[in-house]
BAFI-3210 file (N, C-alpha, C; in Angstrom, 3 decimals, decimal comma, padded with zeros to 6 digits):
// residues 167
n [1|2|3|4|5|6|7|8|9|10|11|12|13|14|15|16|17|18|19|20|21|22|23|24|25|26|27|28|29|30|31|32|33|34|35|36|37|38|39|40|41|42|43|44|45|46|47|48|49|50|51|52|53|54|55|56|57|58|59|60|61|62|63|64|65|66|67|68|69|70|71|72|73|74|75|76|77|78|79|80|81|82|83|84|85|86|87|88|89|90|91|92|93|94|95|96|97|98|99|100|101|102|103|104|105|106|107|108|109|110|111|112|113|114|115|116|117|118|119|120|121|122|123|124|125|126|127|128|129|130|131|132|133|134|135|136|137|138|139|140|141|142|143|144|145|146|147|148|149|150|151|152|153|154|155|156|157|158|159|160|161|162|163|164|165|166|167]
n.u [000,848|000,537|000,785|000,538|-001,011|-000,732|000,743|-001,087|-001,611|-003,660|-006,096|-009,268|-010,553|-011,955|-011,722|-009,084|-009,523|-011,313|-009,292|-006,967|-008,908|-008,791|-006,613|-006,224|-008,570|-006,956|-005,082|-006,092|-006,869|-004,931|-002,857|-004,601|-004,587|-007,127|-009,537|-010,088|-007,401|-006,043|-007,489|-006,960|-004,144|-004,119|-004,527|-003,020|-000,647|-000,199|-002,039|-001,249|000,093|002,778|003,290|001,392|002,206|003,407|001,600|-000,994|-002,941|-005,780|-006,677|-009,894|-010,440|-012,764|-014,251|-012,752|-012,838|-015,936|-016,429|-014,792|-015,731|-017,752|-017,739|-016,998|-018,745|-020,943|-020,006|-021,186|-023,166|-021,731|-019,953|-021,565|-022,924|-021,184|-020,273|-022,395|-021,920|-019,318|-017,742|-018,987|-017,716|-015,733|-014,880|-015,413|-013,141|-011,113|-010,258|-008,289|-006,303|-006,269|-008,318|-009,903|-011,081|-011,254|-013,491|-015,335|-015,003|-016,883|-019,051|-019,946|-020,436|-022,879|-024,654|-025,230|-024,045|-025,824|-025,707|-023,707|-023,792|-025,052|-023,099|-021,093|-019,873|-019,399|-017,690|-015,360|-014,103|-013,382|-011,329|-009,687|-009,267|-007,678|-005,440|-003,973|-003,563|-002,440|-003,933|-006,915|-008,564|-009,612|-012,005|-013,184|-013,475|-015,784|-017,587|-018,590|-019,461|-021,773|-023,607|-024,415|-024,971|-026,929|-029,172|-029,557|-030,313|-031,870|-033,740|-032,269|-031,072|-033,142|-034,226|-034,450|-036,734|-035,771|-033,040|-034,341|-035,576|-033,726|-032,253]
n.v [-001,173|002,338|005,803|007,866|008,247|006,591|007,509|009,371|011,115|011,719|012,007|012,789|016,332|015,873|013,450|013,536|015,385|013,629|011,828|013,184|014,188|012,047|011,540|013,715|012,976|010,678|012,061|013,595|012,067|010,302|012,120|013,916|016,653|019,428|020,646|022,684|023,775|021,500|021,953|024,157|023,890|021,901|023,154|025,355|024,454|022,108|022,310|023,965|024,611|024,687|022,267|020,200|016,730|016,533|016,612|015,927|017,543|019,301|020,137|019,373|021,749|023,094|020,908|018,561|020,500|020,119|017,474|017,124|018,336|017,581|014,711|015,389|016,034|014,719|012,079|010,847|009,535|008,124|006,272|004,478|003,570|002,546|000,391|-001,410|-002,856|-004,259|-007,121|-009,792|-009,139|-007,310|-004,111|-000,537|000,472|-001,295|-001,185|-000,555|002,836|004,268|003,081|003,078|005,878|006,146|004,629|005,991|008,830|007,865|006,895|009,337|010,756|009,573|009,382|012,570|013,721|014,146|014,674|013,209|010,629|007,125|004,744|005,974|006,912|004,894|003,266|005,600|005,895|002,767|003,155|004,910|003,124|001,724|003,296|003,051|000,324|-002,765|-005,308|-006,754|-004,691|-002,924|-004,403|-004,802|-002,049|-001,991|-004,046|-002,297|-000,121|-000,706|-002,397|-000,240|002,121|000,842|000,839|003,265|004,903|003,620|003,771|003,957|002,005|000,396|-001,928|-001,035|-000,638|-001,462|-002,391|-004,977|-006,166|-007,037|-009,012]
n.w [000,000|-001,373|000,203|-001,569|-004,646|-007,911|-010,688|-012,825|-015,098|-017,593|-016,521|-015,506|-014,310|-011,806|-011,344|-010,968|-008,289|-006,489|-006,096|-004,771|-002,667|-001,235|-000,092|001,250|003,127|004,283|005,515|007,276|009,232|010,063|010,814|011,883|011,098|010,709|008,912|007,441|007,578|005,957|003,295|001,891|002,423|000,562|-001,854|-001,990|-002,309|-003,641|-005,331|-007,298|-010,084|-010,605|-008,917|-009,790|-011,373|-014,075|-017,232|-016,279|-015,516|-014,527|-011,265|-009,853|-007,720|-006,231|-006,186|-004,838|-002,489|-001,697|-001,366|001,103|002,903|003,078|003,295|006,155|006,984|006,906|008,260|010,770|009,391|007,675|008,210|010,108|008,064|006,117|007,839|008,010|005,669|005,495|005,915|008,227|011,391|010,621|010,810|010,259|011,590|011,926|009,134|006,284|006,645|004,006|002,412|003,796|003,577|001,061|000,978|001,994|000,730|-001,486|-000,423|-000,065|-002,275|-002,781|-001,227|-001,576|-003,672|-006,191|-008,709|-009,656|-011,097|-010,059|-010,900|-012,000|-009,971|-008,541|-010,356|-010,459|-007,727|-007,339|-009,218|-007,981|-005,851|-007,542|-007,916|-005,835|-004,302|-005,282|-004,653|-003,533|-002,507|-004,558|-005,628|-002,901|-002,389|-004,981|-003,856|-001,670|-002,335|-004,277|-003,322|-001,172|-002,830|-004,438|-002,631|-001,920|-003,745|-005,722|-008,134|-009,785|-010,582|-011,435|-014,072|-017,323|-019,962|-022,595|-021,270|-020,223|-022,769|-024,060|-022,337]
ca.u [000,000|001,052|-000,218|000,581|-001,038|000,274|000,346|-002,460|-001,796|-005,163|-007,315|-010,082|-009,921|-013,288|-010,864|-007,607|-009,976|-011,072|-007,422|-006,568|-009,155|-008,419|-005,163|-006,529|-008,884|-005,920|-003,865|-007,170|-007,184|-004,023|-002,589|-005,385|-005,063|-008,075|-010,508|-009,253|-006,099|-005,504|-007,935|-005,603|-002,417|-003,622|-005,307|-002,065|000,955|-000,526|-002,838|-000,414|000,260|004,059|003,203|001,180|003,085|003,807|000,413|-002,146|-004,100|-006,005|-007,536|-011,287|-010,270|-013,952|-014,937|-012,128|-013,237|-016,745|-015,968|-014,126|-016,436|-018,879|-017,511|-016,653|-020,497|-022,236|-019,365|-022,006|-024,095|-021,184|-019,554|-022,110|-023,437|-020,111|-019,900|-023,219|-021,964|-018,486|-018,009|-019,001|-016,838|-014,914|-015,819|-014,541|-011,796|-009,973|-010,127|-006,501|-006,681|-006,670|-009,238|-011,095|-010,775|-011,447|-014,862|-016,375|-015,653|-017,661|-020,262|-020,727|-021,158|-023,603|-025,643|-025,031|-024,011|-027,171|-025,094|-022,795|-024,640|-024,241|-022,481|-019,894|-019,376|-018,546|-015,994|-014,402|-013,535|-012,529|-010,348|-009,064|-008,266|-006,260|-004,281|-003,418|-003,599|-002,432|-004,405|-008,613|-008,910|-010,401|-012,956|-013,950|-014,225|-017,037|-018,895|-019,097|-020,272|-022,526|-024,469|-024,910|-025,792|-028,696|-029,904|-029,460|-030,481|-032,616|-034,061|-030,493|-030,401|-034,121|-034,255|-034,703|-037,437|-034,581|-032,326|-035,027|-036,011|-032,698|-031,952]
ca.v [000,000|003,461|006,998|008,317|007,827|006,030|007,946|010,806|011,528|011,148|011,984|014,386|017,413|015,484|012,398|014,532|015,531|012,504|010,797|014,357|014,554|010,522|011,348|014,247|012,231|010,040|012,420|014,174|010,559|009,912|013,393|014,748|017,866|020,196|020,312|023,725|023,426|020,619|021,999|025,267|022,795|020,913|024,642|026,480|023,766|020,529|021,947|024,763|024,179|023,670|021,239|018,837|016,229|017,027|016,018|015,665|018,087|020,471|019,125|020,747|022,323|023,106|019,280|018,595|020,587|019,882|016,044|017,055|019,435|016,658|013,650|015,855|016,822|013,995|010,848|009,791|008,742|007,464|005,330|003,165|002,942|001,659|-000,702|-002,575|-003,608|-004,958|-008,630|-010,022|-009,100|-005,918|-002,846|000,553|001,025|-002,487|-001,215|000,031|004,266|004,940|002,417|003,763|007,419|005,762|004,368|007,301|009,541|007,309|006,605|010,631|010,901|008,181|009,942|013,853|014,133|013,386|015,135|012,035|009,173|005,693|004,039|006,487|007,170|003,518|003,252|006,281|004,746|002,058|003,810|005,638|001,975|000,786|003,917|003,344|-000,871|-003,857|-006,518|-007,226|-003,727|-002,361|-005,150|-004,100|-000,952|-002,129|-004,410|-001,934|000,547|-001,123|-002,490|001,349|002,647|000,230|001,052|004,634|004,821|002,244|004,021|004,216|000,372|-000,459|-002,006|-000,367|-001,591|-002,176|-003,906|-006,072|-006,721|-007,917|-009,584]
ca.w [000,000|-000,942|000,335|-002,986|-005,695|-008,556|-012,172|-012,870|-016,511|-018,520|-015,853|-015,611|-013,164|-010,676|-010,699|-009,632|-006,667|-005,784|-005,533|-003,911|-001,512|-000,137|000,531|001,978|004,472|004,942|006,253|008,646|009,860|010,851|011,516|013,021|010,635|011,029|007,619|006,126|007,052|004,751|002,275|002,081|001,864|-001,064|-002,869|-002,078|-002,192|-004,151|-006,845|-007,879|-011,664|-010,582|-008,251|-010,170|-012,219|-015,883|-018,325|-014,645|-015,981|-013,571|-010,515|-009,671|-006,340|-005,417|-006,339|-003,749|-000,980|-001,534|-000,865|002,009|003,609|002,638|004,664|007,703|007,948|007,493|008,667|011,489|008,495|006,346|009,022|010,417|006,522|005,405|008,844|007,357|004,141|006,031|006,476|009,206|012,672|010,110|011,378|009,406|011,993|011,751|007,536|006,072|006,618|002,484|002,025|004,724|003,273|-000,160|000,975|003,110|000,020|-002,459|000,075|000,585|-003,471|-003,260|-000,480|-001,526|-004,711|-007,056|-010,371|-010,030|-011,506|-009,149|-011,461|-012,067|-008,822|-007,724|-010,864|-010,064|-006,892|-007,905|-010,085|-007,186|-005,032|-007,927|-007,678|-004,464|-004,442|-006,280|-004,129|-003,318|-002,118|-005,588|-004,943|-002,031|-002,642|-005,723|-003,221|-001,098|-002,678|-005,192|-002,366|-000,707|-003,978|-005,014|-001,268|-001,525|-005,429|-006,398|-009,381|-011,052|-011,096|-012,073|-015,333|-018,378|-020,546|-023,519|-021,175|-020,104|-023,353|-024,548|-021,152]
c.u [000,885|-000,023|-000,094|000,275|-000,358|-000,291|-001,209|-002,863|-003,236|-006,073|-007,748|-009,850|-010,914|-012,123|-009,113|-008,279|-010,682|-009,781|-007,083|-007,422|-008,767|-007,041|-004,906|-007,027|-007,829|-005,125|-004,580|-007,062|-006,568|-003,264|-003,217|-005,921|-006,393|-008,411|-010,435|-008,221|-005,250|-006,206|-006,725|-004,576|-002,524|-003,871|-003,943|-000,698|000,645|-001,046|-002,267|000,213|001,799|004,517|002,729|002,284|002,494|002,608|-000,986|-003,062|-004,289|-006,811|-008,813|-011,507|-011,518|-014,795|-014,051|-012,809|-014,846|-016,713|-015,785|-014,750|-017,522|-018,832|-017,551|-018,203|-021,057|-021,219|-020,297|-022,597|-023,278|-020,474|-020,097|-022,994|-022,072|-019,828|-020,907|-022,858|-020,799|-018,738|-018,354|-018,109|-015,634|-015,839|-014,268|-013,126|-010,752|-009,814|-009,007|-006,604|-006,617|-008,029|-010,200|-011,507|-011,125|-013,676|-015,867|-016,393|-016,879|-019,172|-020,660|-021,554|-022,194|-024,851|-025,819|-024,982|-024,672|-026,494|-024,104|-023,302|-024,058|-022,776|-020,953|-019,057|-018,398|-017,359|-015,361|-013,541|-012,917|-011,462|-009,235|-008,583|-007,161|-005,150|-003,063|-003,238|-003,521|-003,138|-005,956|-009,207|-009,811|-011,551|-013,899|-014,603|-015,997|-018,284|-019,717|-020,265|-021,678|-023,502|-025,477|-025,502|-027,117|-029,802|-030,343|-029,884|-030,830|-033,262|-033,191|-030,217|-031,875|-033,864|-034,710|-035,775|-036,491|-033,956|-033,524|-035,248|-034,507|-031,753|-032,426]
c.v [001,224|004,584|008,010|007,776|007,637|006,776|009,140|011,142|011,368|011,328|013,004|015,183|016,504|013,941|012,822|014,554|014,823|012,093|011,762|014,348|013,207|010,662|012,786|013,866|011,599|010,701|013,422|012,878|010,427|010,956|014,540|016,297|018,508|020,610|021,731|024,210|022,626|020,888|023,193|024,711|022,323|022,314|025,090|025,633|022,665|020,830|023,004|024,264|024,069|022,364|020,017|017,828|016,241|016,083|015,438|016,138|018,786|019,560|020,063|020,591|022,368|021,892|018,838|018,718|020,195|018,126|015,749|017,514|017,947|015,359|013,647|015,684|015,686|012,209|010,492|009,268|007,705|006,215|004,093|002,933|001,645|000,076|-001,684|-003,385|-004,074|-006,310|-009,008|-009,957|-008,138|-005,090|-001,875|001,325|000,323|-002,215|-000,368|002,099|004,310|004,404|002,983|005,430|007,198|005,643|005,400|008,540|008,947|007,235|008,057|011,426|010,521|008,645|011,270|014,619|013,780|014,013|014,001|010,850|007,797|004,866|004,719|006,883|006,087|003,171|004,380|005,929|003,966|001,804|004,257|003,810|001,528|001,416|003,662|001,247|-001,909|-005,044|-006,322|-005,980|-002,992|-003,103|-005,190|-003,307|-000,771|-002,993|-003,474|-000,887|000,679|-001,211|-001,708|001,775|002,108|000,764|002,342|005,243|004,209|002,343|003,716|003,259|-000,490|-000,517|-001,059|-000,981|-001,959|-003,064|-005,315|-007,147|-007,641|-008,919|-011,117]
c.w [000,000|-000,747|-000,853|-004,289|-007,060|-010,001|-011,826|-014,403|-017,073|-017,741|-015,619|-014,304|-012,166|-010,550|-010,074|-008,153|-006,121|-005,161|-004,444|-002,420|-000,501|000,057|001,305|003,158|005,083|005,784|007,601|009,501|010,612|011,775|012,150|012,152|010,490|009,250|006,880|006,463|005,855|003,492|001,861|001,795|000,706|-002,317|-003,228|-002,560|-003,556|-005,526|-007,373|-009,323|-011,766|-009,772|-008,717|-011,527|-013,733|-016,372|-016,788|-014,992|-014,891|-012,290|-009,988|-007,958|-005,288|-005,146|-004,530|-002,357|-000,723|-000,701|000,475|003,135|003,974|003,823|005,701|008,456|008,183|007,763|009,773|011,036|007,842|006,877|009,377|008,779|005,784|006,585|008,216|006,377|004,519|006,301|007,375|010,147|011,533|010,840|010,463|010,055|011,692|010,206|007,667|006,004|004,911|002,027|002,373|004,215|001,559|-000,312|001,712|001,724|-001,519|-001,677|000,369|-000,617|-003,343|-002,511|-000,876|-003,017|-005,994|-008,950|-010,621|-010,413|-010,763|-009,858|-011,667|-011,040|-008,097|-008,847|-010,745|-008,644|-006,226|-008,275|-009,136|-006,196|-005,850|-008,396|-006,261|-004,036|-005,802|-005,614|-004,487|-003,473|-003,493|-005,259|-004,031|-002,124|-003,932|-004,839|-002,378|-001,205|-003,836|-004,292|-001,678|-001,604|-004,398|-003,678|-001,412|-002,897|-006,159|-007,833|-010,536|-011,416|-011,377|-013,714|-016,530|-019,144|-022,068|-022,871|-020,975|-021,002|-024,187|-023,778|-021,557]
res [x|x|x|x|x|x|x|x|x|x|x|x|x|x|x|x|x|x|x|x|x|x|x|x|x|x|x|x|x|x|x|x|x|x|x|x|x|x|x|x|x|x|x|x|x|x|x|x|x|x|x|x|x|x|x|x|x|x|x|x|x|x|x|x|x|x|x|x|x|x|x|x|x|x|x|x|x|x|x|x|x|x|x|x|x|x|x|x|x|x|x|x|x|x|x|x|x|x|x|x|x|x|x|x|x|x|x|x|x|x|x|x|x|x|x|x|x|x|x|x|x|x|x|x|x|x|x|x|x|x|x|x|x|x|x|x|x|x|x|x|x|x|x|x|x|x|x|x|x|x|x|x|x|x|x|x|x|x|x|x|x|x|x|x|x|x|x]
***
């Protein structure tokens, strides 16, 4: 596991601030840092156009803090949501801090952000564990949040009357 994500090139500015903001939570997590302090650190130091690495593209700063703002407010919801869909005898503390900081911002899209369509939300993600993991952990991150999403968005995954019909 690293706390840096791996490669960036090709990716849109809403997936910069994803990756950005989970390694943002990660570091509220562990270091305690205070929620615009570290937004401020990544605005002023991180998303500075000599700071990001060569072809990154731009990262959407306000996507970022929204995310961030986002988790802080409503983590009594996002916590024991993400503890349900855990294996039996996991709980979201015994989970690896990026992972954990991976799945609280997907599960805050999934509850908050209705311009993000389910689906894109849980492969972005995704996208974002297998920056940060070569093992299960991408995996996870799709059960978990597939699960939340049909719960929390059930319209978004009723059939279509095309797919049906070619089902």
């Amino acid at each position: 596991m690293n706390t840096r994500a791996k490669g960036g090139a090709g990716r849109g500015a809403r997936s910069l601030a994803r990756i950005a903001a989970v390694q943002a939570l990660y570091q509220m997590d562990m270091a305690g840092t205070d929620l615009n302090d570290v937004i401020r650190e990544f605005e002023t130091l991180r998303f500075s156009a000599s700071e990001q690495a060569p072809g990154a593209g731009e990262t959407d700063a306000q996507f970022f803090a929204d995310i961030l703002r986002g988790v802080v407010r409503r983590q009594r919801d996002i916590d024991p949501a993400i503890d349900e869909q855990l294996a039996t005898g996991w709980r979201l503390v015994r989970v690896d801090s990026i992972l954990r900081a991976i799945l609280r911002g997907g599960v805050f899209e999934l509850m908050e952000r209705r311009d993000v369509p389910a689906r894109v939300a849980i492969n972005e993600y995704i996208e974002v564990a297998h920056a940060f993991f070569d093992g299960d952990e991408p995996k996870v991150v799709n059960g978990v949040l597939d699960r939340l999403a049909r719960r929390l968005r059930p319209k978004e995954f009723e059939a279509r009357p095309a797919d049906a019909a070619e089902g």
